[in-house]
N, C-alpha and C positions, 0 to 999 in steps of 0.2 A: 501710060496713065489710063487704069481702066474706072469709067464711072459708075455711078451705081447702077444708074440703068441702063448702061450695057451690061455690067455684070450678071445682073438679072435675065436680061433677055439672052445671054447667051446659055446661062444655065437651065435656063425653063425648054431651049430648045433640046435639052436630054428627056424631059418629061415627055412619055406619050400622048398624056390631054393636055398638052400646055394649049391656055387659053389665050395667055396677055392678062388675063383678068388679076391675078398677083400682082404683077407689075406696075399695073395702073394704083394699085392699094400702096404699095410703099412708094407710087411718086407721089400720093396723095401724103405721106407721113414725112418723106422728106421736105415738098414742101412745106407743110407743117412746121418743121423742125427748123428750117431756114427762116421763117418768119418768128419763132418764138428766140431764135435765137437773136435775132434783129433787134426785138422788145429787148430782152434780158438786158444787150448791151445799153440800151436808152435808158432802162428804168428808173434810176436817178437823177439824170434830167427832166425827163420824161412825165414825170408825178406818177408814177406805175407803181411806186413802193409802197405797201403797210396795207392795213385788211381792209375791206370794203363793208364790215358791221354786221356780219351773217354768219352762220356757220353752216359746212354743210352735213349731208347725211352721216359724216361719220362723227358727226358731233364737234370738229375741229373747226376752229375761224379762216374763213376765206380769205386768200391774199387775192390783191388784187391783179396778179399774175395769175393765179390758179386759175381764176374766172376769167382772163383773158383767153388764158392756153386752154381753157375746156371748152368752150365759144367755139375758140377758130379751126379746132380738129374738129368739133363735129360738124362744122359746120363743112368743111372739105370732105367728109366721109357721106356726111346727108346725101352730097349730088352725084356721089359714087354711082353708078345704076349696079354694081358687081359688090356692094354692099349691103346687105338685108337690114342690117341692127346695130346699133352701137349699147355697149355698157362704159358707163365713166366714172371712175371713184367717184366722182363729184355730184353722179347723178344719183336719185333714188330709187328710181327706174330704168329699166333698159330703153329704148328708144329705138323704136323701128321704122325702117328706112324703105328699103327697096322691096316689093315681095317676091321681084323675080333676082333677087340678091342672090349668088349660092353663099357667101360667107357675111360670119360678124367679127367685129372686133371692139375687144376691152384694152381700158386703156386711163394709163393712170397720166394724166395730162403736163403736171409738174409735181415728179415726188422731191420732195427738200425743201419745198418753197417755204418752209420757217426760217431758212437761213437764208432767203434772195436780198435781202437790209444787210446784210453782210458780207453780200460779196462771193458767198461759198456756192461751190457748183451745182448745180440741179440736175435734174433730169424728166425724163421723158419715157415709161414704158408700156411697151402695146405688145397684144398675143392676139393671133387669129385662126379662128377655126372654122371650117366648112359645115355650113348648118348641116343639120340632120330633119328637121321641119321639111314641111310639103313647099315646094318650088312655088309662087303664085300665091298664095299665103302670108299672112304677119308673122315674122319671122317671135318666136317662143323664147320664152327663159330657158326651155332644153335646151336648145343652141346656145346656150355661155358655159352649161352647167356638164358637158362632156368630159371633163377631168382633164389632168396634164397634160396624159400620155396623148388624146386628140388634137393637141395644138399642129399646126402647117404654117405657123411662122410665130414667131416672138424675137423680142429684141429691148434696145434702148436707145435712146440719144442725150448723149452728156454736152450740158452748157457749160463749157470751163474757157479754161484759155486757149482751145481747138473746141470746135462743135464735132462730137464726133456721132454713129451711127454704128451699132454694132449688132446683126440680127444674125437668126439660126433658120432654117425651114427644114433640119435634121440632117445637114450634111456637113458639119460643121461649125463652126462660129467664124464671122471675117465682117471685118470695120471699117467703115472708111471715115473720111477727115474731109469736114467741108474747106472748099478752096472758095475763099469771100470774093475775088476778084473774078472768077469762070462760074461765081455762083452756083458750083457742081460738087457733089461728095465723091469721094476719089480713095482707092482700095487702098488702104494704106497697111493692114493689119489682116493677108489672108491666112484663115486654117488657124485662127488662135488656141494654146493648150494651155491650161493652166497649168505654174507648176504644180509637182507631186510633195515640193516641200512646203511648209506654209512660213514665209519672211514676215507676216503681219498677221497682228489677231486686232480684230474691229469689234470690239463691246463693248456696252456703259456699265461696267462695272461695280459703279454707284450702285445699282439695284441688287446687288450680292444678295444680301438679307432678304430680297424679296423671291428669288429662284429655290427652290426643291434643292434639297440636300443633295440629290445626286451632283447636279450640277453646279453647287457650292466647292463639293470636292474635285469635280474635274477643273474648274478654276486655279485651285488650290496647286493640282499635279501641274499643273498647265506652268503656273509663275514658279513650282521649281524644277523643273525641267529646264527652264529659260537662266534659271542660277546658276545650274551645272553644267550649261551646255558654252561652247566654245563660240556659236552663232548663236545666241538669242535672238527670239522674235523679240522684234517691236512694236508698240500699241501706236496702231496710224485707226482714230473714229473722226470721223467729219461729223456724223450724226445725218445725211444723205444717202440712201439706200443705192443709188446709181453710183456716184462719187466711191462711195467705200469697195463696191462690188466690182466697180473696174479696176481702182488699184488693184483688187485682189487679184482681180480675172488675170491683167500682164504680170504682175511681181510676185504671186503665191503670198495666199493668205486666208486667213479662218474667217468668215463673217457670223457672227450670232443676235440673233435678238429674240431672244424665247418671250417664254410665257411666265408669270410668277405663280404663288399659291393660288391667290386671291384670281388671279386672272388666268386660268390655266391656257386659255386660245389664243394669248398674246393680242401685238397690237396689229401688224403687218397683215393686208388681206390678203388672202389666197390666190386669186384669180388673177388682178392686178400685178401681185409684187412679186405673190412667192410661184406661181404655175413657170412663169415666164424665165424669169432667175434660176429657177432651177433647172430647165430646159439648156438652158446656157451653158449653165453650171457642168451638167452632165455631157453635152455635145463638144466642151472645153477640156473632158478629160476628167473632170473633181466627180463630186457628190451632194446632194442637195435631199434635205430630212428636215422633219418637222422636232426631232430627238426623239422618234420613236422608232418612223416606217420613211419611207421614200418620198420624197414629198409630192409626186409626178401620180401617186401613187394613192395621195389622200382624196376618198371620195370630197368633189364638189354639190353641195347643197344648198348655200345659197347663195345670191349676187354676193354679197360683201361681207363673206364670210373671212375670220381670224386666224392664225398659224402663226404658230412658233415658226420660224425660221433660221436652218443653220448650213452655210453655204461655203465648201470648200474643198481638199484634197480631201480624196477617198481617208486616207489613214484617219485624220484628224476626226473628221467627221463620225467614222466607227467608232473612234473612242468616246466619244460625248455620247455614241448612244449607249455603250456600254454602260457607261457609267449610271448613266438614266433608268437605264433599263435595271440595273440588277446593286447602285450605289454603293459601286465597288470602292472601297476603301485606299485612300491615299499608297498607304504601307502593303494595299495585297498588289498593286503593280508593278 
């Protein structure tokens, strides 16, 4: 039974500047994750359910979980000394920590939490980069705004009926499962692949009429191909970006949540949701696009900037862009 911080320190011992300093950041996140998961289970006794009369910078109403879970990480990263800065969907500014920090991290606290009054699973996602700012200095908005491809760890943690932890630092993807009783996350899920088939497609559908004609018709090809085929996929959406994207990650599956006419940058932010996920995404074997370009690949510009996001097997994913791209007609496929 290997934990996670073994697991860590043994693989940091292949690094030639292995510091410790990683290590100490995802015990800081696991902790994190073992105490929100603590809450989550309370919150109905608890009085922790329903919104606290605010909203925040992204314009949406604060639950009173979100403001707990964005609290107690940053408050574990603040006394980090190997932490420079924190960004948090929640916040509207970055927030600088350490100036002799080499890294920061972003970190979306509880994505799903419209659905914690109900029971459905939530999550937890964080990406970390080694600043690029002067050592001894306020750590900069450059240092968040390095693009995908600079990430040296991202991940997640799903609150469901296992707390589980699944991160990348580019050598893969591997998960572990907290054990409540040793209090410890435990490797449960090394070297994960996504499959190459996709068993589920995850989108709200509803919005058809509000999506670009390209991707009106690749919906279209999509449900009949599922008519004629011997194994149709099935629509599994929680409406939970973590929740949806693990199923996908173990059982193969399409995740989409684009952008409409009206709103072509979608709702998903960049940094937070989609840098991270799609890092996953790619180290798991699939493909991860905004329907255009790569998503790993779309310049970062601002903190809390929007993306279409479309997350899954290579195949699947080519087609959507094709279609986007050039609104290939149902009948020329």
């Amino acid at each position: 039974m290997i934990t996670l911080e073994q697991f860590i320190a043994d693989r940091q011992q292949e690094l030639e500047s292995a510091t410790g300093a990683f290590s100490k950041i995802l015990r800081d996140i696991s902790l994190g994750a073992k105490l929100v998961s603590f809450y989550l289970r309370r919150a109905s006794l608890a009085g922790f359910l329903g919104e606290i009369g605010i909203t925040n910078v992204q314009g949406e109403s604060v639950q009173k979980l979100d403001d707990m879970a964005n609290r107690l990480f940053i408050n574990l990263f603040s006394k980090n000394p190997h932490i420079a800065g924190i960004a948090s969907e929640e916040e509207e500014h970055i927030i600088p920590t350490h100036p002799e920090g080499r890294y920061v991290i972003l970190l979306d606290p509880l994505d799903g939490s419209s659905n914690i009054d109900v029971g459905v699973p939530v999550g937890t996602i964080f990406s970390i980069y080694r600043r690029v700012s002067s050592i001894g200095e306020p750590c900069t908005e450059a240092d968040f705004l390095q693009g995908g491809r600079h990430q040296v760890a991202a991940g997640y943690v799903l609150y469901g009926t296992s707390t589980l932890l699944f991160y990348t630092t580019g050598r893969g993807v591997h998960g572990f499962t907290l054990e409540p009783a040793a209090g410890e996350f435990l490797l449960t899920y090394p070297q994960v692949q996504m499959p190459t088939k996709s068993s589920y497609y995850s989108f709200n559908d509803n919005q058809l009429h509000e999506w670009s004609e390209g991707l009106q018709r690749y919906v279209t090809d999509l449900h009949a191909r599922n008519r004629s085929s011997d194994k149709p996929q099935s629509l599994r959406y929680v409406g939970s970006l973590v929740a949806d994207f693990h199923r996908n990650l173990l059982k193969g599956g399409l995740f989409m949540y684009p952008g409409t006419v009206k709103k072509p940058e979608g709702k998903l932010r960049l940094l937070y949701e989609g840098f991270p996920m799609a890092w996953l995404t790619e180290q798991a074997g699939g493909k991860a696009s905004d329907g255009y370009q790569t998503l790993l690949d779309v310049p970062a510009k601002k903190i809390h900037q929007r993306t279409p996001l479309f997350l899954g097997p290579a195949t699947e994913i080519d087609r959507i862009t094709e279609f986007l791209r050039n609104h290939v007609s149902v009948e020329a496929v």
